[in-house]
C-alpha positions in Angstrom: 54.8 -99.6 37.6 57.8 -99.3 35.3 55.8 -96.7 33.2 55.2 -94.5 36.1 58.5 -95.0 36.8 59.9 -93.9 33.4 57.1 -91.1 33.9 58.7 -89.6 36.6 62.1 -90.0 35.5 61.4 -87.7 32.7 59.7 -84.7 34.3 56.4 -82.5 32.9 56.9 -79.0 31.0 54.2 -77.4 30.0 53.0 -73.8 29.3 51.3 -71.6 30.9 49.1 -68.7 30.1 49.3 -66.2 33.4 46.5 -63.6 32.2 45.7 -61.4 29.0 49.8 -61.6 27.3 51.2 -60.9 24.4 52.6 -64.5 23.1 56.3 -63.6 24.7 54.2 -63.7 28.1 53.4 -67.4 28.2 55.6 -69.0 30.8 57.0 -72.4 30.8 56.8 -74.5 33.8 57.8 -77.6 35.0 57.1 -80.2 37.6 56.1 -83.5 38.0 53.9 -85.7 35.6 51.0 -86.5 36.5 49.8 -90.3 37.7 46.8 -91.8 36.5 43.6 -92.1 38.1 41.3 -94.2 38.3 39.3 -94.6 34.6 42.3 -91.9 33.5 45.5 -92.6 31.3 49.0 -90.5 30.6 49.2 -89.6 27.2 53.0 -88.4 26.3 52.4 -85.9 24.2 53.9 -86.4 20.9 52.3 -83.2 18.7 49.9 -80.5 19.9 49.1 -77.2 18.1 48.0 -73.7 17.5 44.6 -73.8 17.1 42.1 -70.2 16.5 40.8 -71.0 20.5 44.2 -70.3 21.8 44.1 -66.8 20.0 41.1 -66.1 21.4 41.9 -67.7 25.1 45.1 -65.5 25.4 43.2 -62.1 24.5 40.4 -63.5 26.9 38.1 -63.7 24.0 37.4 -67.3 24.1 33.6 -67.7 25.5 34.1 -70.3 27.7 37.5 -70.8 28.7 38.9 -70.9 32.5 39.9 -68.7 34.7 43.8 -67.7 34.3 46.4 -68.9 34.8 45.9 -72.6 33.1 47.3 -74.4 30.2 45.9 -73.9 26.8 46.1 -76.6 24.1 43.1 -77.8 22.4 44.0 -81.2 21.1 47.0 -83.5 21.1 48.5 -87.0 19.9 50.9 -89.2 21.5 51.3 -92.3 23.2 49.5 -93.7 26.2 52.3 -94.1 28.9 50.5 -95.1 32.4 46.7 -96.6 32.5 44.9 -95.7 36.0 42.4 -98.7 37.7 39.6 -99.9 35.7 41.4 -99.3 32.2 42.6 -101.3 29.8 46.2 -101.8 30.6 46.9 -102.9 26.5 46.3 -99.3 26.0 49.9 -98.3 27.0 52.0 -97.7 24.3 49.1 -97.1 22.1 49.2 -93.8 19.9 46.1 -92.0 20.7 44.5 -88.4 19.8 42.5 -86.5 22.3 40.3 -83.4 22.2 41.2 -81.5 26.0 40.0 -78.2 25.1 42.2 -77.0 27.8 45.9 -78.7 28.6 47.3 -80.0 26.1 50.4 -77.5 25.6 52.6 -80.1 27.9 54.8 -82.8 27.9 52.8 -85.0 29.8 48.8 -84.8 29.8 46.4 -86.7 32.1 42.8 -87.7 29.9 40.2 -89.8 30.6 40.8 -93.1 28.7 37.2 -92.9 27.5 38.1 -89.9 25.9 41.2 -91.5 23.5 40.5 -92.1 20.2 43.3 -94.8 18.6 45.2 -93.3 15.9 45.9 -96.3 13.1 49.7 -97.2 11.9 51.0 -95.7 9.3 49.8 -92.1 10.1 52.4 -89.9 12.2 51.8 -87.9 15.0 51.9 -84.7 13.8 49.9 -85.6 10.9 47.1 -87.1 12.8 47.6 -83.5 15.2 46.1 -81.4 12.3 43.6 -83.4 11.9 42.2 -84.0 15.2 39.8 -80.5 16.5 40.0 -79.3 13.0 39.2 -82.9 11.3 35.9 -83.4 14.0 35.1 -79.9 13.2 34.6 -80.2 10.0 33.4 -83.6 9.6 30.7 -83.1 11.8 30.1 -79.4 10.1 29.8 -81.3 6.7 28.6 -84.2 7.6 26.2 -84.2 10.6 25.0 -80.5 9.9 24.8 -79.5 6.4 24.6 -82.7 5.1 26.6 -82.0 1.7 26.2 -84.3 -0.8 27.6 -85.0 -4.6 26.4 -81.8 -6.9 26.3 -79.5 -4.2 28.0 -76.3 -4.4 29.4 -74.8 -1.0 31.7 -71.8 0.3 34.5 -72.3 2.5 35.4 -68.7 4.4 39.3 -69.3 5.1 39.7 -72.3 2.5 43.3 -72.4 3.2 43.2 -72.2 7.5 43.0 -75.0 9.9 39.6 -76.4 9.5 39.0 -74.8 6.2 41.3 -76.3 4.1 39.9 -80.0 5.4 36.4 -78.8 5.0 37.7 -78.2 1.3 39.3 -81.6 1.0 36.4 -83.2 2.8 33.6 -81.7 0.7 35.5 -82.4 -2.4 35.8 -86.2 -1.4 31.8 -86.0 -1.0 31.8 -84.6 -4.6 30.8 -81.0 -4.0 32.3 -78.0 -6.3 33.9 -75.4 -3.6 33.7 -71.8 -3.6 36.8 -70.7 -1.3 37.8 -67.2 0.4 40.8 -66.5 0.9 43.6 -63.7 0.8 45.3 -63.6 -3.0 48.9 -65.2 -2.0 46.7 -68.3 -1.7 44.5 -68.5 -5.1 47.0 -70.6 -6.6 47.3 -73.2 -4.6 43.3 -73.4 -3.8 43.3 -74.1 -8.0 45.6 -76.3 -8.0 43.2 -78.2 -5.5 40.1 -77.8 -7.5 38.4 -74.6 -5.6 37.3 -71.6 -7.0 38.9 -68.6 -5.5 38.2 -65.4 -4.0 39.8 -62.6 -2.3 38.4 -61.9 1.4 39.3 -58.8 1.1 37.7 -57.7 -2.0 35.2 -54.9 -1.9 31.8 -57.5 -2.0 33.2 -60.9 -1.4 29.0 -61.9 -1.3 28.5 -60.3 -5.1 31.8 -62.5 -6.3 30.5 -66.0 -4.8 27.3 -64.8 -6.6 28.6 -64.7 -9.8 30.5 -67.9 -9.7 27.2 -69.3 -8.3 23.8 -67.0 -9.5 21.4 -69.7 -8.2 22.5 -69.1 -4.6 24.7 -72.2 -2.8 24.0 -75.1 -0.6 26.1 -74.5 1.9 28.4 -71.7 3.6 31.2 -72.8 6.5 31.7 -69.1 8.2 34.2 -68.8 11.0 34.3 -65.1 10.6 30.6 -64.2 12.4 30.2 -60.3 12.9 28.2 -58.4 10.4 29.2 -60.4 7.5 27.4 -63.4 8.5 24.3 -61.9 7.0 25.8 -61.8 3.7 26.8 -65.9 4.2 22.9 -66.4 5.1 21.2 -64.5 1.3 24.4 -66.4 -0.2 22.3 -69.6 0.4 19.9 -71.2 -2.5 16.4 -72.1 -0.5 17.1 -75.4 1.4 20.6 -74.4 1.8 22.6 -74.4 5.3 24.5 -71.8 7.1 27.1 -73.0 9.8 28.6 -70.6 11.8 31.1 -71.7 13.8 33.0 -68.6 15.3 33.8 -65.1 15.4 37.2 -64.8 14.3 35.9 -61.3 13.2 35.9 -59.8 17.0 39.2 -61.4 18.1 40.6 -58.1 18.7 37.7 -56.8 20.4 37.3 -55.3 23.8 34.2 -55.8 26.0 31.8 -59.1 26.5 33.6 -62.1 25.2 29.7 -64.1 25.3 28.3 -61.1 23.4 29.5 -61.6 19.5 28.8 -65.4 20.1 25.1 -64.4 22.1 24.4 -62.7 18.8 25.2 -65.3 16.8 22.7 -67.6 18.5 20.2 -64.6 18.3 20.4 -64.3 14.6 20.4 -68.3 13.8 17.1 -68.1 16.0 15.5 -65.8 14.5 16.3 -67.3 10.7 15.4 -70.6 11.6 12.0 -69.0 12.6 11.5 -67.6 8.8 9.5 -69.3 5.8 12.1 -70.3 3.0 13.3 -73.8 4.1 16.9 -72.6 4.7 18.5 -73.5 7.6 21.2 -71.9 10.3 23.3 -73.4 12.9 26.3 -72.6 15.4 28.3 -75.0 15.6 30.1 -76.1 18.9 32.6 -79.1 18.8 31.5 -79.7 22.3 27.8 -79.5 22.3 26.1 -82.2 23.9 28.6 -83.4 26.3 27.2 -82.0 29.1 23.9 -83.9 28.6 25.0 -87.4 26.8 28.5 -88.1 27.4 28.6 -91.3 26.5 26.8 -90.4 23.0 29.0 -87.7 22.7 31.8 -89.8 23.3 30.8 -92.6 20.6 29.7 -89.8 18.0 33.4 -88.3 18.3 35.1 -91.4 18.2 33.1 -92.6 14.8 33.7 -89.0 13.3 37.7 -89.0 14.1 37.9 -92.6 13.1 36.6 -91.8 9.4 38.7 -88.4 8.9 41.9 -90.7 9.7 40.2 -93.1 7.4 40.1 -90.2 4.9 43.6 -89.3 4.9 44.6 -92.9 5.0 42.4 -92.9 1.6 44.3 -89.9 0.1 40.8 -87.9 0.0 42.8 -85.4 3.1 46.2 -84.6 3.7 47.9 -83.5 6.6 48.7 -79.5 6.5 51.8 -78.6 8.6 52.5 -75.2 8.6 55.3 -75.6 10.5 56.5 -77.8 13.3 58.4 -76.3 16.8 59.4 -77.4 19.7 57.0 -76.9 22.9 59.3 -74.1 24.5 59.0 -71.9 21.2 55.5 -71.4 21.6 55.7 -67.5 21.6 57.5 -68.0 18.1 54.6 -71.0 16.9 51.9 -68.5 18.2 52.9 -65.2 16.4 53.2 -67.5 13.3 49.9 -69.1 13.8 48.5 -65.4 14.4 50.0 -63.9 11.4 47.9 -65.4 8.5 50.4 -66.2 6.2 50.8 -69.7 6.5 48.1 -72.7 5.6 47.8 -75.5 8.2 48.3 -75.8 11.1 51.3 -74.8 13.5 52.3 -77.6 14.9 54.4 -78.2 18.7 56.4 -81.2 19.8 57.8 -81.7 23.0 
């Protein structure tokens, strides 16, 4: 009772996104935080962030979002403040990570308490933030698709972004050599890490990679999609894997948001159906849920749990870009949107 007490006392803020805006369009909004239902918790959100989905959602380019006007925010950390009926009341005051999708640009967000995963001591909020969509992402990616293993050689498109540059720490840490685009103002710092460089914007990126790597490679992470995700598919050596895992490519497109990812799906079909042994996927953070919640629950808890473990190991470390305040978000999202940063943007409240 004293929690929901405090709860109220403080007020919710949160932001909203009203339609198609550029970033000085998002409103903020306050009101009253939320109690927990039954089965549900209040997290108090101590670090959310700028993740690709948002860029898509406020162009209206992310497949399935919701209809406007709702609050974007794809993950967040912070501390459980008010447990609903039927949860473990110890669970208050616990610092916690959550994937929303949805919601998580506010002060204050409501989750289902089967849906927190506990973040150890020792790691801070807006370290554990970074790692949180981007750390399942690529875990699972690595892990649960491609299966990379010591000797392996892989590309990372966008080595130094969100989920790239913890694929790159995470495939390192499995003992694979990593071939890594990214723009030129980032070469340096992707060899001081170990990773072979190459310019995105090069003439033919494909014909680079194959000269650092002649017998094809095991692996290519492509976030990119459009027509250059044929080239990522005759990059691979037979037996190799293609994950595609978005279409950062038609961002700025007009027209059918489902159509870019539609072709996608169309394309990994129709590989998967060839001779050759190679394999393609698209990859969806949220696939499954629908049909096996609880599995899908478990299997996100396990994979979260060991990226923490990672970084708690050394193998990861925690990108920040930068870190703003909730109510700059139109500054946090231009930043996030102009590429010249690697991390991720972080928001506090």
């Amino acid at each position: 009772m004293n929690a929901m007490n405090a709860a109220n006392a403080e007020g919710l803020v949160e932001v909203v996104l009203p339609g198609k805006v550029e970033p000085e369009g998002l409103r903020i909004r306050q009101g009253a935080v939320p109690a927990a239902g039954p089965g549900q918790v209040v997290i108090r959100m101590e670090a959310t962030g700028v993740s690709f989905a948002e860029q898509q959602m406020r162009r209206g380019r992310y497949y399935d979002q919701p209809p406007f006007p709702f609050v974007p925010g794809y993950d967040l950390v912070g501390t459980v403040l008010a447990t609903g009926e039927g949860v473990e009341p110890g669970l208050a005051g616990t610092r916690v990570a959550a994937l929303v999708k949805v919601g998580g640009w506010a002060s204050h967000v409501l989750v289902d308490a089967a849906d927190v995963v506990p973040v150890p001591d020792g790691i801070g909020a807006a370290e554990a933030e970074t790692l949180v969509v981007n750390g399942i992402t690529a875990w699972q990616m690595l892990h649960r698709k491609a299966r990379v293993r010591a000797g392996h050689t892989v590309v990372v498109h966008g080595a130094n972004g969100g989920v790239g540059s913890v694929l790159v720490q995470l495939a390192q840490a499995a003992g694979a050599r990593v071939i890594g685009t990214a723009s030129e103002r980032h070469h340096d710092a992707l060899r001081e890490r170990g990773v072979a460089p190459v310019d995105y914007r090069a003439a033919d990126v494909a014909a680079r990679i194959r000269e650092l790597a002649p017998q094809g490679v095991d692996a290519v992470f492509d976030h990119i999609g459009g027509r250059g995700i044929v080239d990522s598919w005759r990059l691979l050596a037979p037996g190799g894997t293609l994950v595609s895992y978005g279409s950062a490519s038609t961002r700025d497109d007009e027209g059918s948001k489902q159509w870019p990812v539609l072709k996608l799906l169309g394309r990994v079909w129709l590989w998967n159906a060839l001779p050759g042994r190679r394999r393609a996927y698209f990859f969806n953070v949220w696939a499954g849920r629908a049909l096996a919640k609880n599995r899908f629950r478990a299997r996100l808890r396990s994979d979260l749990t060991q990226v923490f473990a990672a970084l708690q190991r050394g193998e990861v470390t925690a990108q920040i870009a930068a870190q703003l305040p909730l109510t700059r978000i139109a500054d946090a999202l231009r930043l996030a949107e102009s590429g010249t940063v690697a991390g991720k943007v972080v928001l506090n409240p």
